[in-house]
C-alpha positions in Angstrom: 22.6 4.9 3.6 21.3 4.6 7.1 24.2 2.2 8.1 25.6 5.5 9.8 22.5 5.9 11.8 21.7 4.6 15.0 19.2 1.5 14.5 15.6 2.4 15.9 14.6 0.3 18.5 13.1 -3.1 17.1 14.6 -2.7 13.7 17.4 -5.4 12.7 19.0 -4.0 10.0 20.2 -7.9 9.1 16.9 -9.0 8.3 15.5 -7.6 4.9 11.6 -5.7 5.5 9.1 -5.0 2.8 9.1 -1.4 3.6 13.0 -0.7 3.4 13.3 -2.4 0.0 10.2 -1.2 -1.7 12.0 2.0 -0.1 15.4 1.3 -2.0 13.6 0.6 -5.0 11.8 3.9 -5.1 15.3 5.5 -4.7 14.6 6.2 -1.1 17.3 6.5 2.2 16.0 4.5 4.8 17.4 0.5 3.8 20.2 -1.2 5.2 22.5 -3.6 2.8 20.3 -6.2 3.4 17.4 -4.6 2.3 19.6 -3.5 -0.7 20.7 -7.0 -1.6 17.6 -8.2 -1.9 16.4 -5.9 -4.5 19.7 -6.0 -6.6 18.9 -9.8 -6.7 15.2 -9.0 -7.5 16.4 -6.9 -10.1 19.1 -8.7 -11.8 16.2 -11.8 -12.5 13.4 -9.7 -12.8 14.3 -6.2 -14.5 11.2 -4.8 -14.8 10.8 -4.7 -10.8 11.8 -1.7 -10.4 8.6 -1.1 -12.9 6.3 -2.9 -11.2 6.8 -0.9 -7.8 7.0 3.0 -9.7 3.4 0.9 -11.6 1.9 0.2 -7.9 3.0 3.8 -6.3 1.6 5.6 -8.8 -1.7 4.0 -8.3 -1.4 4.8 -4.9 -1.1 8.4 -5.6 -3.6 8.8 -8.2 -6.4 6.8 -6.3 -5.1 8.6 -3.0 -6.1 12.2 -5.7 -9.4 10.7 -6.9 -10.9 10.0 -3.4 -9.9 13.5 -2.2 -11.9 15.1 -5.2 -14.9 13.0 -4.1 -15.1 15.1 -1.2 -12.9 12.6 1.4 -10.9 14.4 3.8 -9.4 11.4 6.2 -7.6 8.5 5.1 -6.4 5.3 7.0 -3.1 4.3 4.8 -2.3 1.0 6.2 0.9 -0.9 5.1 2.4 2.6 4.5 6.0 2.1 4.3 8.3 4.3 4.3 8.3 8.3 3.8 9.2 9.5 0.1 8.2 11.2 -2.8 4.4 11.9 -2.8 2.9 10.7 0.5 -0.6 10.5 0.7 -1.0 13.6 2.5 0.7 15.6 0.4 -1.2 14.0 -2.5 -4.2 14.6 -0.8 -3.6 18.1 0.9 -3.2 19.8 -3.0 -6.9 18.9 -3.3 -8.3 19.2 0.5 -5.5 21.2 2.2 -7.1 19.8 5.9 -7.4 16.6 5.0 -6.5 14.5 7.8 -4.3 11.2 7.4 -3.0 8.2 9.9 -0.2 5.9 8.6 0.2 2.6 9.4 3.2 -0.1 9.2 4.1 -3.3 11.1 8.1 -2.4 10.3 9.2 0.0 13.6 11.5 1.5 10.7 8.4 3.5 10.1 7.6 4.8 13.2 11.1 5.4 13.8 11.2 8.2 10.4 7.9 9.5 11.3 9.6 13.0 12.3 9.6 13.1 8.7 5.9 12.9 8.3 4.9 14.4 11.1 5.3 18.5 10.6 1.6 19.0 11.2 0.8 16.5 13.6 -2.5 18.0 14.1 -3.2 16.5 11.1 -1.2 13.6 10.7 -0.3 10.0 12.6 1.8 7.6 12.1 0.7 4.1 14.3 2.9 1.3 14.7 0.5 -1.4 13.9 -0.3 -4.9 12.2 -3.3 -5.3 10.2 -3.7 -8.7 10.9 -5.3 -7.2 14.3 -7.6 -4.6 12.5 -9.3 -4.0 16.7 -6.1 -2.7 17.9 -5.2 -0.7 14.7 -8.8 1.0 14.6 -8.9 1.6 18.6 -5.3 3.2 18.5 -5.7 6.5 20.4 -4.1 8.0 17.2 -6.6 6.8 14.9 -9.0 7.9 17.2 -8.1 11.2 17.6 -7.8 12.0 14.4 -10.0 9.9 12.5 -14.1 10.0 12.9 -15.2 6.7 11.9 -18.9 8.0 11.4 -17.9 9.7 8.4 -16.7 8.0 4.9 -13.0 7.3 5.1 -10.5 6.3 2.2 -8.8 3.5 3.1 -5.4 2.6 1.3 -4.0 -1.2 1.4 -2.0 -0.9 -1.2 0.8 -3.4 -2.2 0.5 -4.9 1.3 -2.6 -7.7 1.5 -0.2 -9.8 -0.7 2.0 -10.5 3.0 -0.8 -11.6 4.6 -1.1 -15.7 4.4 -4.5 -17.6 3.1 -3.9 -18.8 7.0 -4.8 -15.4 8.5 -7.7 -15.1 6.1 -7.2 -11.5 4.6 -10.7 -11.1 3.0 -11.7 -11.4 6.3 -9.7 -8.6 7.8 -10.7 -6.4 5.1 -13.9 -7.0 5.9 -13.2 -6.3 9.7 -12.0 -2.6 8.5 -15.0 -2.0 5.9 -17.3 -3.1 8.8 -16.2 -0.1 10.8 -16.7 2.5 8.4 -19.6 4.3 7.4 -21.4 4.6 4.8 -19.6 6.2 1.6 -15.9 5.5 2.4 -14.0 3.8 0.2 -11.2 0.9 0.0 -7.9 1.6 -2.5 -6.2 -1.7 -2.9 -3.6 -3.3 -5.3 -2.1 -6.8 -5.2 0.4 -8.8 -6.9 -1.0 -11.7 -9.1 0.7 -14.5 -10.7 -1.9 -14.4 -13.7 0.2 -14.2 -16.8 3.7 -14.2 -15.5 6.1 -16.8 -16.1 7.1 -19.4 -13.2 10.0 -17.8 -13.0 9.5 -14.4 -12.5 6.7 -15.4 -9.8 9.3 -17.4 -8.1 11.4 -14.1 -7.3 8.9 -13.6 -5.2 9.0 -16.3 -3.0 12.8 -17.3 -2.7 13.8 -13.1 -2.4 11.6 -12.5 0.9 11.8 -16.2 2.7 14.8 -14.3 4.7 12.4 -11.3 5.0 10.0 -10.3 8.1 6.9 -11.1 6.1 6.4 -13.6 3.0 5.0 -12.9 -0.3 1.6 -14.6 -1.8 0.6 -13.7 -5.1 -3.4 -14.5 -5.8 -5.5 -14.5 -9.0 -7.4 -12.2 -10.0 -10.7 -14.0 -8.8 -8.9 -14.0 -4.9 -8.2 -10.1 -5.4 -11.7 -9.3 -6.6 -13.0 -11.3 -3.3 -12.0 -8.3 -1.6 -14.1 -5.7 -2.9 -17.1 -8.0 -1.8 -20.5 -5.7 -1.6 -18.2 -2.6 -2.7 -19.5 -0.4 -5.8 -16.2 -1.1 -8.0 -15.4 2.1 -10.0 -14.2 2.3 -13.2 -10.9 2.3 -13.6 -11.1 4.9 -16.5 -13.5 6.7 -18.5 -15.4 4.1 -20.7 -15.2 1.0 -18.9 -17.1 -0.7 -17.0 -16.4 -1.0 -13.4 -13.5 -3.3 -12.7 -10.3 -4.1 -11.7 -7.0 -2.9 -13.8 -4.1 -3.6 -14.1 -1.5 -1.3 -11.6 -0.5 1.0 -14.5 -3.7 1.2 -16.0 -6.2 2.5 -12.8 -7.1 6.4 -13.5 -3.7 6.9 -15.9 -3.9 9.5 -18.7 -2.9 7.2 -21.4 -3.8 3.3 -20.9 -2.0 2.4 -23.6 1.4 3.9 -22.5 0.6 2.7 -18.7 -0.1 -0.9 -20.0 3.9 -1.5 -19.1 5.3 -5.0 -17.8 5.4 -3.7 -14.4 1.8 -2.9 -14.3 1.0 -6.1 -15.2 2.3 -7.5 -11.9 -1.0 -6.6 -9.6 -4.0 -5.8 -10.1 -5.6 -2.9 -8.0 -8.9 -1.5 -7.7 -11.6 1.5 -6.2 -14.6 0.3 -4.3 -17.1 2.3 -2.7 -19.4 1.1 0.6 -23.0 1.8 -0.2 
C-alpha cells in the first residue's frame, strides 16, 4: 500500500494502530505491513474477524441513517478511523444533505488522509484528538465551529471505548461528553464483549495489539450497558423492547440473517438524552 508514501508526521509505520488495521480489514489503503501482519494473524486464529469488523461498520452506518431521519443534522464521530466506504457523512448527507460532521481519531494517520474527507470543509472536520480528554476534544476550535452544542447531537463511539483501560474510567468520559450536550442528542456505541466466546478467540485480542498504540479490553454486557446510564435505550428493531443487540442485529432488515458469528463479538446500542 502506503509503503510508497511519505509517512505523515507522528505516524510510525512499525508500530501496528487500531485505525490502519481495522482499515486493512475493511479492504482499505491506508496500513503499513505491520498493520497488515497483524490482521493476517488475527485472521488465520480467528476467521470470522474479518466478520466481526464488516458486523460493527455496518452498525455504524445504519445507526449513523437512523439518527439523521430523527431530524439530527451534526454528529461528533469520535474514534473515526480511517476514510473508506460509507463515512458518516455520506451516510448521513443522503438523508439531511447539510448535515454537518467532525471526525475524531488519536492515530495522526487520520488527520494525515483527511484531504480525503474534507471536499466540503464547510461542512466537515477532521480533529486530531484523544477521548480520554473529552475538554480538549469538545473545545477544539473545529468542533466549535462547526458544531452547536445547544442543539441535540449524534454522537458515534463506535468500536473504540473497548481501548480505553478500566484505569481511565470510560463510563466516566462518556458521561463527560453526554454532559455537554443538550437535550435530545443521542450516543451510538458498540463494544467488544467476551460473553460467549471461547478463551481462545478472546485471547486474539489481547496478544495481537500488546505491540499496538492502544490495548484491547473486552467487557460484559452489564459493563457496556453502564454506558447508556440515564439514556432512553431504543429498540434495536421493531418488536423488542429497548435494548442492547448484538452488532449484526441493531436496525438490520433480517435479524435472523444478521445474527452471524461476527456480530456476536460486541454488543452495540442507541440511547437518547432526555
Amino acid at each position: 500500500m502506503n509503503e510508497q508514501r511519505p509517512v505523515p508526521a507522528g505516524v510510525d509505520p512499525l508500530v501496528p494502530s487500531p485505525a490502519r488495521i481495522y482499515d486493512y480489514l475493511l479492504g482499505g489503503s491506508y496500513n503499513f505491513a505491520a498493520d497488515r501482519e497483524v490482521a493476517e494473524r488475527g485472521l488465520a486464529r480467528v476467521p470470522e474477524l474479518r466478520d466481526v469488523i464488516l458486523a460493527n461498520r455496518g452498525f455504524h452506518g445504519r445507526a449513523a441513517h437512523w439518527l439523521a431521519t430523527r431530524g439530527i443534522d451534526q454528529f461528533l464521530d469520535i474514534g473515526s478511523g480511517l476514510p473508506t466506504v460509507g463515512n458518516t457523512h455520506d451516510v448521513v448527507r443522503a438523508v439531511r444533505p447539510g448535515a454537518r460532521v467532525v471526525y475524531a481519531d488519536i492515530d495522526p494517520m487520520v488527520a494525515a488522509c483527511a484531504a480525503d474527507l474534507l471536499t466540503e470543509p464547510a461542512t466537515t472536520r477532521v480533529v486530531l484528538g484523544d477521548l480520554r480528554d473529552p475538554d480538549a476534544l469538545l473545545d477544539s476550535p473545529d468542533v466549535r465551529e462547526l458544531i452547536d452544542l445547544s442543539q441535540p447531537v449524534g454522537l458515534l463511539m463506535t468500536a473504540v471505548l473497548h481501548f480505553v483501560a478500566d484505569a481511565s474510567d470510560p463510563w466516566a468520559l462518556v458521561r463527560r461528553y453526554l454532559d455537554a450536550l443538550a437535550p435530545g442528542s443521542y450516543l451510538a456505541m458498540s463494544h467488544a464483549t467476551y460473553d460467549n466466546l471461547p478463551e481462545q478467540a478472546v485471547q486474539v485480542g489481547r496478544d495481537e495489539y500488546q505491540r499496538a498504540t492502544e490495548q484491547f479490553y473486552y467487557r460484559s454486557r452489564a459493563e457496556i450497558e453502564r454506558f447508556f446510564t440515564g439514556l432512553e435505550l431504543v429498540p434495536p428493531h421493531p418488536g423488542v423492547p429497548p435494548s442492547l443487540a448484538y452488532m449484526g442485529e441493531w436496525g438490520a432488515e433480517s435479524v435472523a440473517l444478521a445474527d452471524s458469528d461476527g456480530s456476536r463479538w460486541g454488543y452495540c446500542g442507541v440511547g437518547r438524552k432526555p
